[in-house]
Steps between C-alpha positions, in 0.01 A plus 500: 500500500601887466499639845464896494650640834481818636786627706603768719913588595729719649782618246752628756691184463484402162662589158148477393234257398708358155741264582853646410832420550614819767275398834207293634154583286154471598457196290803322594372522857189392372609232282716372773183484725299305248759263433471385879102458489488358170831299454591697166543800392220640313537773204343825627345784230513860703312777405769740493811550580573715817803700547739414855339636791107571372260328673163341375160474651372217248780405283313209257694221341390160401653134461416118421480250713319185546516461866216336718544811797141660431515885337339664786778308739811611242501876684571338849756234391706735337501718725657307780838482271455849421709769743250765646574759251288294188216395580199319208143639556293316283569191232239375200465295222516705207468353094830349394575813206501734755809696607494756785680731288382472155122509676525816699335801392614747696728535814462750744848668715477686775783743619511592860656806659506605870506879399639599875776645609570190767494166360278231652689209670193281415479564122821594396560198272226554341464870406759759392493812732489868292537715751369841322103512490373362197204673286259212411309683312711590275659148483136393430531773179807331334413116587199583291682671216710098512167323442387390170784319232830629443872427400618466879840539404562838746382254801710241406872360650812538248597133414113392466486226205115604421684814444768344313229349212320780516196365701445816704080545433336400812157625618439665855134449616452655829778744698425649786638642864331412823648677824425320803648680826847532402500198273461646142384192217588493115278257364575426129263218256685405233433220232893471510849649662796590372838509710471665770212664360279592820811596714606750257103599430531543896799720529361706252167528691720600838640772271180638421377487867825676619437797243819396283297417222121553346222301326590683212826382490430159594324463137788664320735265678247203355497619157904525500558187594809601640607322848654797646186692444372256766557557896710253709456166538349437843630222719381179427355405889227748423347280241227255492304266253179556649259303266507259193146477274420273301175299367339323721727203481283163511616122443 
C-alpha cells in the first residue's frame, strides 16, 4: 500500500529534510526510524525540500510498504524510534500514483518575527528578533503587490538551478502580515518555491516595515528580476512549512 504521512519537525539540528552528504537530514532520521519498525528501509517521496534549520508544521511525504502494522497504528510505532524533535501526526492509505510532491497544490510558509527589542528565551529558535517596530500595514501593501504570477527571480538565492534553466515563473496566491503581540507573521501561498524564495520575500518585507523600502519599490524590484533589488535573506530558524494541500487523497 502507499502510506501518506503527515509530519511535524524541528530543523535546528538538521541540514534539512533531503538527505545530503554534509550532516544528519530529516529523512535520514526518518528513514533510520522506519528501518527499525519495518525491518527495511522504505523509499520516502517529500513534498519539498527544506533548507537547514526551517522547521515544518505538516511536512507530507509518502512510501510503500506492505507491512501487517495497521495505518492508524504506523504514527505511534514510528514514533517510538523517532527522537522528540520529529514527530508523525497522521498516516493513510492513499492511491498507488500518488506522490506527495507532484500532488500538492499549494504550500503555505509562515515567517515568524519577535519584533521586540528583548528576545524571548521561550521562542527564540523559532522566530528571528527585529528589534525596530515594524509597520504591518505597510508590509500588508507590498505582500499584496507579490501576489498573482511572476518571474520570482529578485526573491530568489544566487546558485538556484530553477534559476539556472530558466524556470523562475511561479505563482503567489495569498501574502499577507499578521501581528500578534510582538510576534509579527509573513504568511506566503505559493503553488511552488524557488531557493530561498520566502526568506528573501521576508527580508524584503522587514525592509518595508522598517521604512527602508516601499510597496512601490517592492514591484519594481519584481519586475527587475534582479537579486540585489531584493532585501536580505532572513535566517532560516524563522521559517516554517505550515500546510501542504492536496485532493482529497482516497485509496
Amino acid at each position: 500500500m502507499n502510506v501518506l504521512l503527515r509530519i511535524a519537525y524541528d530543523g535546528t539540528n538538521y541540514c534539512g529534510f533531503q538527505v545530503q552528504n554534509n550532516g544528519i537530514s530529516v529523512a535520514q532520521v526518518f528513514q533510520d526510524a522506519m528501518e527499525a519498525v519495518f525491518g527495511n528501509r522504505p523509499d520516502i517521496k517529500g513534498c519539498s525540500r527544506t533548507d537547514a534549520g526551517v522547521h515544518a508544521l505538516a511536512f507530507a511525504l509518502n512510501f510503500s510498504t506492505d507491512c501487517r502494522i495497521p495505518v492508524e497504528k504506523i504514527p505511534i510505532a514510528i514514533n517510538t524510534k523517532l527522537p522528540p524533535d520529529i514527530r508523525v501526526l497522521s498516516a493513510q492509505v492513499v492511491p498507488d500514483d500518488f506522490h506527495a510532491r507532484y500532488a500538492a497544490h499549494n504550500k503555505t510558509y509562515h515567517y515568524r518575527i519577535r519584533n521586540s527589542v528583548i528576545e524571548s528565551p521561550f521562542d527564540c529558535r523559532y522566530t528571528v528578533r527585529v528589534p525596530r517596530q515594524l509597520d504591518v500595514d505597510a508590509m500588508n501593501a507590498a505582500a499584496k503587490r507579490c501576489e498573482g504570477t511572476h518571474d520570482f527571480t529578485t526573491f530568489c538565492a544566487a546558485g538556484s538551478s530553477a534559476a539556472a534553466h530558466g524556470d523562475t515563473v511561479r505563482t503567489i496566491t495569498d501574502c499577507h502580515v499578521v501581528r500578534e503581540g510582538d510576534v509579527v507573521t509573513i504568511s506566503v501561498t505559493a503553488d511552488g518555491y524557488l531557493y530561498n524564495m520566502v526568506r528573501i520575500l521576508a527580508g524584503t518585507l522587514v525592509e518595508v516595515g522598517s521604512g527602508r523600502m516601499t510597496p512601490d519599490q517592492v514591484t519594481a524590484a519584481l519586475d527587475a528580476c534582479d537579486r540585489s533589488k531584493a532585501g536580505p535573506t532572513m535566517p532560516a530558524k524563522g521559517l516554517f512549512l505550515y500546510q501542504v494541500e492536496y485532493d482529497e487523497p482516497t485509496a
